[in-house]
N, C-alpha and C positions, 0 to 999 in steps of 0.2 A: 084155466089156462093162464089166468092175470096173475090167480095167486102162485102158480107155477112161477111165474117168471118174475111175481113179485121175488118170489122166496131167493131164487135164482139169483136177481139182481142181487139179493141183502148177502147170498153168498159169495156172488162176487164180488161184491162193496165189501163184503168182510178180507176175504182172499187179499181184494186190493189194499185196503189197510192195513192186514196184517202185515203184505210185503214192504208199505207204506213205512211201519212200523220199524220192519227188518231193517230196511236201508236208513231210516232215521237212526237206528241203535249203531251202525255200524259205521255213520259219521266220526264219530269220535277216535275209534281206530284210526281210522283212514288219514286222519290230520293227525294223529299221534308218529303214523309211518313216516310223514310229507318234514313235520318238525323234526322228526331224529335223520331221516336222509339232508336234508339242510345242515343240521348239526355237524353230522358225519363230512359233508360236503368242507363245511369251514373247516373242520379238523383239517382234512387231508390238504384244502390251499393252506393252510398253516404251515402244516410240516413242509410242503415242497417248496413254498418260502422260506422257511429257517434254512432248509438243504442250499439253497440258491441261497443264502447270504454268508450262510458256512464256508459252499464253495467259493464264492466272492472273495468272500475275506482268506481263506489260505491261498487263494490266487495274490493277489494283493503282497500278502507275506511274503510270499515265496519269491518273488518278484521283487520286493523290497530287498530280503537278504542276501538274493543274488546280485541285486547293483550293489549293496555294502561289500560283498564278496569280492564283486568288479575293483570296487576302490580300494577294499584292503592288497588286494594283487600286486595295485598298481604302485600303492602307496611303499608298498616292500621289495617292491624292485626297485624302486627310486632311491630305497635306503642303499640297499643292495648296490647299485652301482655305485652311489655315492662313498660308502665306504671302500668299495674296492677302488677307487681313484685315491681314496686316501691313505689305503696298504701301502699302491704301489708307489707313490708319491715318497713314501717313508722308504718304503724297498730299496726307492730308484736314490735317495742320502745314503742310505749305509753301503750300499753297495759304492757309490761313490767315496765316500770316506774311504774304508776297505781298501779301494784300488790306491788312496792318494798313501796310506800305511806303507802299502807290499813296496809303491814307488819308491817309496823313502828305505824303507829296508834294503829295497833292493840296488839303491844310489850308494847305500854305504858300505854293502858286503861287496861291491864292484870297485871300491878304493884299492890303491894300487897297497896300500896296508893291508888290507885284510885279505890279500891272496896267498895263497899257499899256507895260510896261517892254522895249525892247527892246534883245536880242542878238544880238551875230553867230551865223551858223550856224556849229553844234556846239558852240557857248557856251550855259551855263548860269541861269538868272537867281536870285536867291534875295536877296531883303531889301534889293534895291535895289543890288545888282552881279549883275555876270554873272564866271562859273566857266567856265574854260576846262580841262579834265583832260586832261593828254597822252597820245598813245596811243606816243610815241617815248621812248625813254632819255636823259638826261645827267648832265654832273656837273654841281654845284651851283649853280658860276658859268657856268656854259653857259645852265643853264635860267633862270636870271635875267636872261640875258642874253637868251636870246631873248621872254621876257615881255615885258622894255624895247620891243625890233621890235615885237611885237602892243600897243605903246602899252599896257601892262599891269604889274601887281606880282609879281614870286613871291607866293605864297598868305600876308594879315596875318589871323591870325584874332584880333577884337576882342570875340567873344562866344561863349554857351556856346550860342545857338542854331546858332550861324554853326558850329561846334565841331563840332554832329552833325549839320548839314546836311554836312558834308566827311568826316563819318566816316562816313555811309550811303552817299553817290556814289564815296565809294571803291573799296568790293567788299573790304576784304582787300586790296586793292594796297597798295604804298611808294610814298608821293608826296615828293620836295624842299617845302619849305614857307619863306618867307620870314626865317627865323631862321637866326641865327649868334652865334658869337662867338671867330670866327676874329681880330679885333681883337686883343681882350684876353679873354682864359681867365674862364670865370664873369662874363661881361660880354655878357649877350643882346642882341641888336638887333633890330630889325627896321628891312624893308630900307626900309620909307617913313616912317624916321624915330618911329613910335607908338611909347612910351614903355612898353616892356615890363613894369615893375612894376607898370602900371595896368591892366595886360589878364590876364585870366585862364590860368590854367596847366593844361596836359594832359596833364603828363609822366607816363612808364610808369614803375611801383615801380622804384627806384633808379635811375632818370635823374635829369638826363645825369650819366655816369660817365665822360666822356673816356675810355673805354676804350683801351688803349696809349697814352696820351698824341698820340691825332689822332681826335678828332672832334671837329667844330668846326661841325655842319653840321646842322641840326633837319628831321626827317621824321615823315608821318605813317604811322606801323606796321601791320601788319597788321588790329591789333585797335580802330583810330584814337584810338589813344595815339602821342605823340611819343617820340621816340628819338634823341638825338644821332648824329652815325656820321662817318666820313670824306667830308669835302666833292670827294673826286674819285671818289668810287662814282656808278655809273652806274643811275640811277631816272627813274621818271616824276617828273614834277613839274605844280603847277595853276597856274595865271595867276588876276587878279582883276582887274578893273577896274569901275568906276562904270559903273552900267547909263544910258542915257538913254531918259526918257520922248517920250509924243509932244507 
């Protein structure tokens, strides 16, 4: 019976060993599981960290570009208006000018000279002639010459009204104008015979200069100041003739 139980006991001391055994072998697993789920562990706070500073930061961004957005808006309205104060600023001169033109036109086709006065169409009338302004080129003697055809003068100006009535229907244009002194050098004329000493003078500071010794030919300039120049340069030119009433 002893030995029974001795035998017993060694097979359950074996048993237990063995299991002893079991679980000892299977330590090492067990801590192999524990170290990869830790692993795994930190991975995954890793990733939901970078996710969280990803999102952070395009928060951030997005929020950034939209205040720039705010201030670029703002920034381009303020141009915006500013410039349009400064259209209408300009708007609000021309238009002024404009009206002080029509005034003045309209003061002198109301002279008791220019009623009933008539012109041919696209002729001018002003103080008792009519203004013909060309809208084609030539040279001096050309455009003189075709005045003569329209039964007309290259342009005599005898007065200082007459002066800025030709400098405003101008615009800035070059007009040929009835003066020379392709004759004799320093010897003006005009072409219907008026007595150039007697008429008033509009020359531009240091006119005429005969520049290279050929200009021989009176225009009105940009700024409706006269300019001598070469009599075969190609300009507008104006016609004049005696308007008739009715």
């Amino acid at each position: 019976m002893a030995g029974e139980l001795a035998y017993g006991d060694f097979d359950n001391f074996s048993l237990e060993n063995g299991s002893k055994q079991k679980w000892e072998k299977q330590i090492p697993g067990s801590r192999f599981k524990s170290i990869f789920s830790a692993k795994v562990l930190m991975v995954l706070i890793c990733i939901l960290l970078g996710v969280f500073l990803i999102l952070l930061v395009t928060g951030v961004i997005k929020f950034s570009q939209k205040a720039d957005l705010e201030d670029f808006a703002q920034l381009i309205q303020v141009k915006v208006t500013e410039m349009g104060a400064t259209v209408m600023a300009e708007l609000s001169k021309k238009i002024t000018s404009l009206q002080n033109i029509i005034s003045q036109k309209l003061e002198t086709f109301q002279r008791p000279e220019c009623q009933n006065l008539q012109c041919r169409l696209k002729w001018i009338s002003f103080n008792g002639s009519c203004y013909f302004f060309s809208t084609n080129k030539g040279s001096w003697s050309s455009s003189k010459t075709y005045c003569s055809i329209l039964k007309s003068n290259l342009l005599v100006i005898n007065t200082i009204e007459e002066q800025h009535f030709v400098a405003m229907e101008s615009n800035t244009n070059e007009f040929w104008i009835g003066l020379s002194d392709h004759e004799h050098e320093n010897k003006w004329k005009w072409v219907d015979g008026t007595d150039y000493e007697a008429t008033p003078k509009f020359w531009s500071v240091g006119e005429p200069n005969n520049a290279n010794s050929g200009e021989d030919c009176a225009q009105i300039s940009s700024g409706g100041r006269w300019n001598d120049n070469n009599c075969s340069g190609k300009r507008l030119y104006i016609c004049e003739q005696e308007g008739k009433s009715d």
